[in-house]
C-alpha positions in Angstrom: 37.8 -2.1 75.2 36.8 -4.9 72.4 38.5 -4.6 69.2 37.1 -2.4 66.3 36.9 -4.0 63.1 38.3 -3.0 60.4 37.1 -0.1 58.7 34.9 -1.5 55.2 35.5 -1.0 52.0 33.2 0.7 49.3 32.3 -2.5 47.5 30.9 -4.6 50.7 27.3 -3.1 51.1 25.6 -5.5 53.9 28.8 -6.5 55.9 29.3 -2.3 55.7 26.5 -2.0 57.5 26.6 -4.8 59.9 30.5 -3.9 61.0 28.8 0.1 61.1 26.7 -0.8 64.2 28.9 -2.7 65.4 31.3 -0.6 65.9 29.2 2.2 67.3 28.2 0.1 70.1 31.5 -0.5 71.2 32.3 2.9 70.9 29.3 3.8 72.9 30.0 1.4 75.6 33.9 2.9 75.7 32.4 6.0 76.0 30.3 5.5 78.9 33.2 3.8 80.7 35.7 6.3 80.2 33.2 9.0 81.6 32.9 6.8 84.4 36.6 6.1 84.6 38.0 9.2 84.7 34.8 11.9 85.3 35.0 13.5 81.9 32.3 15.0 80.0 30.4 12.6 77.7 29.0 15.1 75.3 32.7 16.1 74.7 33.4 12.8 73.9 30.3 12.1 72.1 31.4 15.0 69.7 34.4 13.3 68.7 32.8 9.8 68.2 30.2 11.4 66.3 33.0 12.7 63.5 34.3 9.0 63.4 30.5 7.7 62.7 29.9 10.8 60.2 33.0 8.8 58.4 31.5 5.6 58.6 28.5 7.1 57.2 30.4 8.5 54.3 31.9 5.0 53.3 28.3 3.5 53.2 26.9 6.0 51.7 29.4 5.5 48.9 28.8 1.5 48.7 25.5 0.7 46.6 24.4 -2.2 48.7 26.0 -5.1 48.0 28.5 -6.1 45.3 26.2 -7.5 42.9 24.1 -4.5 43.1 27.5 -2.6 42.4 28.0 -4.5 39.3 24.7 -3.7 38.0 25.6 -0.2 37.5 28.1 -1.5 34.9 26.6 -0.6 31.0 27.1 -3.4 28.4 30.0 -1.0 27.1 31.8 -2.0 30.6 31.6 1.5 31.7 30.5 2.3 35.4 27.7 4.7 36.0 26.1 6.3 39.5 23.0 4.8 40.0 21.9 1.9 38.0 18.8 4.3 36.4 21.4 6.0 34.9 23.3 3.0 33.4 19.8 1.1 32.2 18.9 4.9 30.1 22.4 4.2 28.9 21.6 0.7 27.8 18.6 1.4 26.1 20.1 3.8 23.9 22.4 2.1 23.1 20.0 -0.7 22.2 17.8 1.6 19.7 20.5 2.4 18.3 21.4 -0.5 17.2 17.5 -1.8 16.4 18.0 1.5 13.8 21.1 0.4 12.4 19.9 -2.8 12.0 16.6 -1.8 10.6 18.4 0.7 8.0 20.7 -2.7 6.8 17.6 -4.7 6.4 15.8 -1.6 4.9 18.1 -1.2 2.8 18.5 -5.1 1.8 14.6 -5.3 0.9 15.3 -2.4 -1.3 17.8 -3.7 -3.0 18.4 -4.6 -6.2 18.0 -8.3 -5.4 14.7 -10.1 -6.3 13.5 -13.3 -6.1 11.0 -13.0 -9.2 12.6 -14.5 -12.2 16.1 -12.9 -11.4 17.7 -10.1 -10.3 16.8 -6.4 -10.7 18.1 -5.6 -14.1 20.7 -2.4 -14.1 19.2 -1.8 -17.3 16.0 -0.5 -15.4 18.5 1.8 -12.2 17.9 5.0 -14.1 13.9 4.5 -14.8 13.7 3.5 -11.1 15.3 6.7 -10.1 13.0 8.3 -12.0 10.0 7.5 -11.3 10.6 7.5 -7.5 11.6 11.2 -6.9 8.3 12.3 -6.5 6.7 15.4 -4.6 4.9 14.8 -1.1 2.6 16.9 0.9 -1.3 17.4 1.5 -1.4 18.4 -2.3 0.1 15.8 -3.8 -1.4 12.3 -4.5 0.7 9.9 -6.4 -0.5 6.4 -7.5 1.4 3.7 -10.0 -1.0 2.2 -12.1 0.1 -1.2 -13.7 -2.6 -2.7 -16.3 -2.3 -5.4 -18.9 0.4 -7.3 -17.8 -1.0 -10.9 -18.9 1.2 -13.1 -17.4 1.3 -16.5 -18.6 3.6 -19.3 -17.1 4.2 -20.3 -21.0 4.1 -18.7 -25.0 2.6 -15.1 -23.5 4.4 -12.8 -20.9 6.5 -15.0 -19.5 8.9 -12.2 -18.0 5.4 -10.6 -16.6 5.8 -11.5 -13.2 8.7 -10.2 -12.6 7.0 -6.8 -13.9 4.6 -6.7 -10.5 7.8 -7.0 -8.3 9.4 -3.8 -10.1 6.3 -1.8 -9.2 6.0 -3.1 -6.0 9.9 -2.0 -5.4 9.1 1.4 -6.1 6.1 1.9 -3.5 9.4 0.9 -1.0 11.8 3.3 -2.9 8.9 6.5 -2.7 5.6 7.2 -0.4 3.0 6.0 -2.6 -0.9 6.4 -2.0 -1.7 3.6 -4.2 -1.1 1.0 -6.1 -3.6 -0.2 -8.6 -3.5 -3.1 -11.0 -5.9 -1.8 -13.9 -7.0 -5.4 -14.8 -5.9 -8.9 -17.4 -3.4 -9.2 -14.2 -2.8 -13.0 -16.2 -3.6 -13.8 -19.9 -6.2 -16.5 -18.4 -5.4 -19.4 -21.2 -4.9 -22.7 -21.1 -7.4 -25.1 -17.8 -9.1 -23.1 -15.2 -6.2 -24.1 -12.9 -3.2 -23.3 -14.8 -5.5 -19.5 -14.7 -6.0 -19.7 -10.9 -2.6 -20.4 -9.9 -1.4 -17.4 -12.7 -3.8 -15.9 -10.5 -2.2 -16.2 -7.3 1.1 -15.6 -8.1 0.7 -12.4 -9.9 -1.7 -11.0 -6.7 0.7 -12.4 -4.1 3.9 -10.8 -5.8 2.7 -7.5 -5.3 0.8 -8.1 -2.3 3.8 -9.5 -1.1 6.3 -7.4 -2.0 4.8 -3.8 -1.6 5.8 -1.5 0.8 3.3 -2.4 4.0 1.6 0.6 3.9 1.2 1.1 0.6 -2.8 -0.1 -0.7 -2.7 -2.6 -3.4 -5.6 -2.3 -5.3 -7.2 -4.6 -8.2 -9.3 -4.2 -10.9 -10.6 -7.1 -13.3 -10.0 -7.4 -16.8 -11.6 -9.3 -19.7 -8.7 -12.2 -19.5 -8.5 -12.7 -15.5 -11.2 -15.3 -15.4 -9.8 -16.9 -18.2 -13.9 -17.1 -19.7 -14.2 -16.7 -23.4 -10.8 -17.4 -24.0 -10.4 -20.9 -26.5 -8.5 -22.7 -23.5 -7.5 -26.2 -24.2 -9.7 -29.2 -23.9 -12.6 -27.2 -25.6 -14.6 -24.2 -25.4 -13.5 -21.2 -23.2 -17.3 -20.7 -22.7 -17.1 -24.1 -20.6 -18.1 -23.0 -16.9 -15.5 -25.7 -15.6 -12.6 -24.2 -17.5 -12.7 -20.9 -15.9 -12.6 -19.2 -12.6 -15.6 -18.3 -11.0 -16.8 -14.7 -9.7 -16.8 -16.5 -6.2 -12.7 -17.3 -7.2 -12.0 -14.0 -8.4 -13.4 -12.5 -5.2 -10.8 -15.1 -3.3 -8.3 -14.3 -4.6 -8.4 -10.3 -4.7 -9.5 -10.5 -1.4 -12.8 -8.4 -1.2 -14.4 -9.9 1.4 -11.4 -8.8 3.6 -10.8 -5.4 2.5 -7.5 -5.1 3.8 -6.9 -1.9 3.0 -9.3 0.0 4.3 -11.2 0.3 1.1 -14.9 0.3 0.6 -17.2 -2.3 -1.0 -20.4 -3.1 -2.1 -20.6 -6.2 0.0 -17.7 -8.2 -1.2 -17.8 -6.3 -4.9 -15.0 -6.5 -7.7 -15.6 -2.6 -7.8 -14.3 -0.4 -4.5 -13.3 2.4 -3.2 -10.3 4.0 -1.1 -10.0 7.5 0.2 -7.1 9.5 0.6 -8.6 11.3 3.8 -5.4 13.9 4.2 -5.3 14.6 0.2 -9.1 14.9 0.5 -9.0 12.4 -2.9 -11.4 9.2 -3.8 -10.0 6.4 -6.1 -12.6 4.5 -7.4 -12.1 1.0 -9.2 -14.7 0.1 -11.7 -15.7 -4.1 -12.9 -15.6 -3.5 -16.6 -16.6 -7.0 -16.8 -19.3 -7.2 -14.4 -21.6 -9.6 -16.3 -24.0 -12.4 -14.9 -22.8 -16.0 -14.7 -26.0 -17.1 -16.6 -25.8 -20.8 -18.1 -27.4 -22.1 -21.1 -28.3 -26.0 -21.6 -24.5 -27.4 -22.3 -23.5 -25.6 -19.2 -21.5 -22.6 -21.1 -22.1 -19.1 -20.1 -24.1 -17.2 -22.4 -21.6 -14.0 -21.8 -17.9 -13.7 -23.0 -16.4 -11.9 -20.8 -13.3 -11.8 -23.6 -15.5 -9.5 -25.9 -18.3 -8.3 -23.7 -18.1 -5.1 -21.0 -20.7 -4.0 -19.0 -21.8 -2.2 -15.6 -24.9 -3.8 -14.1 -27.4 -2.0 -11.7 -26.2 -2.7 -8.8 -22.7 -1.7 -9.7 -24.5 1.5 -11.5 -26.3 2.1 -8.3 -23.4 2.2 -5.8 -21.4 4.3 -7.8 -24.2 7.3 -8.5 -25.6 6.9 -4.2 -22.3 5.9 -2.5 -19.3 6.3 -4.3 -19.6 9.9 -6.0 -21.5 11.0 -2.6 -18.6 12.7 -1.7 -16.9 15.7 -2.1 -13.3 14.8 -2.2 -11.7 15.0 -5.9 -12.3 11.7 -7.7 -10.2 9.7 -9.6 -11.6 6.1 -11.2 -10.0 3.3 -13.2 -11.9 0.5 -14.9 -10.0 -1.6 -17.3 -12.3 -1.1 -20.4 -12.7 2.1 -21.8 -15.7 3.9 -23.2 -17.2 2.9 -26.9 -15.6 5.7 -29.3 -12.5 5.8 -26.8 -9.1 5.0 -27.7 -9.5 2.3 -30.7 -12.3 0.6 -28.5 -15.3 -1.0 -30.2 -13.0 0.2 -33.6 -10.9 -0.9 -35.8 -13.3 -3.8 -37.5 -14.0 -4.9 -33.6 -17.7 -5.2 -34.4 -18.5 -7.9 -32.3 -17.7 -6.2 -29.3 -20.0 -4.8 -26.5 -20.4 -2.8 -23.8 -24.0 -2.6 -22.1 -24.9 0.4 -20.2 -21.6 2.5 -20.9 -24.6 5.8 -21.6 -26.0 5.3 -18.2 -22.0 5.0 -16.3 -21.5 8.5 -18.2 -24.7 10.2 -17.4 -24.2 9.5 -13.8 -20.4 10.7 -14.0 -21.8 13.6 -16.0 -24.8 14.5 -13.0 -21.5 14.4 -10.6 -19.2 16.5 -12.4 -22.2 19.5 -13.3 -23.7 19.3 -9.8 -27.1 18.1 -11.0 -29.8 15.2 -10.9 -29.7 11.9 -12.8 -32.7 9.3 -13.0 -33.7 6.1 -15.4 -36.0 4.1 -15.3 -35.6 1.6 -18.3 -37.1 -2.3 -18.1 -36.2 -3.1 -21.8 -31.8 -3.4 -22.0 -30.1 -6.3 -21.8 -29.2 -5.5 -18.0 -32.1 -3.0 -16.7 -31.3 -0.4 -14.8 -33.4 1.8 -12.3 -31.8 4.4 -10.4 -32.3 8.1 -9.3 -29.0 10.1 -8.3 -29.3 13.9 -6.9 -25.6 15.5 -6.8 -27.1 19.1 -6.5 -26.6 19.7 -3.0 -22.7 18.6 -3.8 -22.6 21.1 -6.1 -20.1 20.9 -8.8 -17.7 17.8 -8.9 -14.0 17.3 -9.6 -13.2 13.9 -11.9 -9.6 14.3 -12.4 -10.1 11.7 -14.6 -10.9 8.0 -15.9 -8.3 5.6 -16.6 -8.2 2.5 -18.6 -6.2 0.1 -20.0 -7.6 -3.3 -22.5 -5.9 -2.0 -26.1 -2.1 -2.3 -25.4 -1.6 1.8 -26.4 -0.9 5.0 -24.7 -3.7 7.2 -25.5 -3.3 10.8 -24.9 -6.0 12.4 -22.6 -9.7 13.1 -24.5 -12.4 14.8 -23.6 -15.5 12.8 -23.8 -18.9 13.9 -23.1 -17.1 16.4 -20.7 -15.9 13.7 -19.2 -11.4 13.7 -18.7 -10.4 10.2 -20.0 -6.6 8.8 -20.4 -5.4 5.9 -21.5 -2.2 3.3 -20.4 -0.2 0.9 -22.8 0.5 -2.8 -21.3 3.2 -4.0 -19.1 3.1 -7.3 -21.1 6.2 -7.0 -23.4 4.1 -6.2 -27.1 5.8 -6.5 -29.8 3.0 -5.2 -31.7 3.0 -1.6 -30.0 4.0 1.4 -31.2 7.5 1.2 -28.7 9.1 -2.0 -30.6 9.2 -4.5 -27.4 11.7 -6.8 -26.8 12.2 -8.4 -23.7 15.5 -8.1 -21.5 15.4 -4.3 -22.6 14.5 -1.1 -21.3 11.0 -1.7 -23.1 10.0 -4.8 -22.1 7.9 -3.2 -19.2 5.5 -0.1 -19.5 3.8 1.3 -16.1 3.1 4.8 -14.9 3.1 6.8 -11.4 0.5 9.0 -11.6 1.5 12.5 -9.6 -2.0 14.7 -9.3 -1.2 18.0 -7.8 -4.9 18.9 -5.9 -4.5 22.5 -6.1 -2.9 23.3 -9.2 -5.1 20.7 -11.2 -2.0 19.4 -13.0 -1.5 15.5 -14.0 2.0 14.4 -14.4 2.3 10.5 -15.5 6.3 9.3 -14.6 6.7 6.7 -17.3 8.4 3.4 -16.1 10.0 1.3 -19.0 8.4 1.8 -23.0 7.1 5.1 -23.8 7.4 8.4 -22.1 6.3 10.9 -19.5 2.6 12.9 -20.1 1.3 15.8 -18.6 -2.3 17.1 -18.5 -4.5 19.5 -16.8 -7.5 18.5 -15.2 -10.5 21.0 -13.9 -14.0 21.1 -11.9 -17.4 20.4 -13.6 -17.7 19.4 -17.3 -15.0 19.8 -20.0 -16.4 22.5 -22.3 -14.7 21.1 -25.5 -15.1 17.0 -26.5 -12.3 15.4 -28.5 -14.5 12.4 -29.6 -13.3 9.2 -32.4 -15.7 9.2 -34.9 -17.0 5.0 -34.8 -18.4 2.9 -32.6 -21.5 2.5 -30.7 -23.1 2.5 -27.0 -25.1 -0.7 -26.5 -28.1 -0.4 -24.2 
């Protein structure tokens, strides 16, 4: 009879197999000659070879193939498993585990304290940040932090500014915020046209930057931003080479982009963005939104510094796209209204707004469900337009912000119309909250929390100033609280 081999071991997988059939050949073969030999029954015989091949069976079966094969099934841990699905499942939760803990360290680094705008988050500001981020969630609740008036200014003017845009941006990553919206003079706009574009940039790409990623930024122009009007040096700040251009400003907020999923007019300065799952509208009004008309020394013939207005294509849009809608509206334009919160007051005579009558008659037509038409050739900046909100029925303006006088001014009602108004990041020493910079009140922004169905406003107060509350209803306000100066220029 030839020699067995020896029996294999569970870790040799191919040799297993080879030495297997082996070995039942010659135990086939010794099996036939031992029948032969001595006339015994083979299929007595067969029955006991067949209980020595069930036990070779039972050592392959518990081999894996070949030793490599056999080390697969060992997890990074070091820990061997019975298959090597069940080791790679093991693997790959291990593996997003970590990813999570990881992601939670960085998480938590980006939210840190730590900034690399002009310094360090001050511990001054922990207990405002706190604040201002516990804030309700849910289909009812929309909140959106509202920065305005922030002027920064590289020298003389705002100079800690910048560093304001990173603190707002740091709360849209500390709280789920719908919005963020810079309510215009985002830079003070002195000085050449380049010292204004770069102010520019930095401001938009710190809180572009530095906001939470899913988290609209939103931005609205003031008078300063363009830097025309202002007395800049090297001469007049009428000069159309010493300020940006409407082409520049629409660079750098990125309209022709729309990266947020807002809607233009084209590439407009005025948008809008809907909340689709709070069934909400934010609206961004151009205060500013004036013609870039030259006279013969090559100045523009409108100061944008002193002179607000809403043209008719601006005027248009808003009455036959934007306020076709039936979600709750919301709007903020850096100017306010003539007779509004010290605007076109206090011994401000040579300031202007044209067509501030038709902008309220329109919002007035949304708010009482009915029809709005002009036809009128003669103003400054004509204006034709028909708008028909009856089949809307009545509309909901929670209300119009602004910004442009440096004060917190408590809501009015205005031709029916629910108006608020927001005091300046920039660090004011002239405001009512006695500024000073490296304090508590050097920076002023708000989170405004709108609760849909209970028609409540509640304004979290970052910095100088306080917390206010309003209520906010459907249609026209009933009762106006109106200043008594001032004018609407046609």
């Amino acid at each position: 009879m030839n020699k067995l081999k020896p029996e294999p071991g569970t870790s040799i997988g191919r040799q297993s197999y080879l030495q297997k059939q082996f070995n039942i050949n010659v135990i086939d073969a010794e099996l036939n000659r031992l029948s032969k030999q001595y006339d015994l029954n083979k299929s007595d015989l067969e029955n006991l070879a067949n209980g020595l091949i069930s036990k070779y069976n039972s050592v392959i079966t518990a081999s894996t193939q070949d030793g490599e094969v056999k080390d697969a099934r060992v997890d990074l841990g070091g820990t061997t498993h019975d298959s090597l699905n069940e080791r790679l499942t093991t693997d790959l939760e291990t593996l997003a585990n970590t990813l999570a803990s990881n992601y939670a360290d960085v998480k938590a680094d980006y939210n840190s304290k730590s900034s690399d705008i002009q310094g360090a988050f001050p511990a001054y500001y922990d207990d405002d940040m706190d604040a201002v981020t516990q804030l309700s969630t849910g289909t009812n609740a929309v909140n959106i932090a509202c920065i305005t008036d922030n002027h920064w200014q590289m020298a003389v003017q705002g100079q800690h500014s910048l560093r304001h845009y990173s603190y707002i941006a740091r709360a849209s990553r500390l709280a789920k915020l719908d919005a963020i919206v810079a309510n215009g003079d985002n830079v003070n706009g002195y000085y050449n046209r380049d010292e204004v574009f770069t102010e520019n940039r930095q401001a938009l790409q710190t809180i572009f930057n530095l906001a939470s990623v899913d988290t609209p930024v939103l931005i609205n122009r003031g008078n300063h931003d363009s830097g025309r009007g202002q007395d800049s040096a090297g001469g007049t700040g009428l000069d159309a080479n010493n300020s940006l251009t409407d082409a520049e400003m629409k660079q750098l907020y990125r309209t022709a982009d729309c990266a947020y999923g807002e809607v233009r007019d084209g590439d407009s300065l005025y948008w809008f963005k809907d909340l689709d799952d709070k069934k909400v509208r934010i609206i961004g009004l151009d205060s500013f939104d004036l013609p870039e008309t030259l006279d013969s020394n090559g100045n523009y013939k409108y100061d944008t510094l002193n002179t607000s207005a809403y043209r008719q294509d601006q005027l248009n849009w808003l009455a036959n796209t934007a306020l076709k809608t039936n979600y709750q509206v919301v709007i903020f334009t850096h100017c306010p209204l003539p007779n509004t919160f010290q605007y076109i007051l206090n011994g401000n005579a040579g300031t202007t707004q044209y067509n501030s009558d038709v902008l309220i008659k329109i919002l007035q037509a949304f708010c009482s469900g009915t029809s709005y038409s002009i036809d009128d050739e003669s103003r400054e900046f004509s204006v034709t337009l028909s708008a028909d909100f009856s089949s809307q029925g009545q509309g909901t303006l929670i209300g119009m912000i602004s910004g442009h006088v440096h004060r917190d001014g408590e809501e009015i009602i205005y031709g029916g119309l629910h108006l608020w108004e927001q005091t300046c990041s920039l660090c004011n020493a002239g405001d009512p909250y006695s500024r000073a910079d490296d304090t508590v009140t050097e920076d002023a922004w708000d989170i405004i929390s709108i609760d849909t169905n209970a028609k409540t406003i509640h304004c979290h107060r970052f910095g100088a100033g306080k917390d206010r509350a309003f209520k906010y209803f459907a249609g026209l306000g009933s009762t106006d609280t109106v200043l008594t100066a001032g004018s609407v220029t046609n």
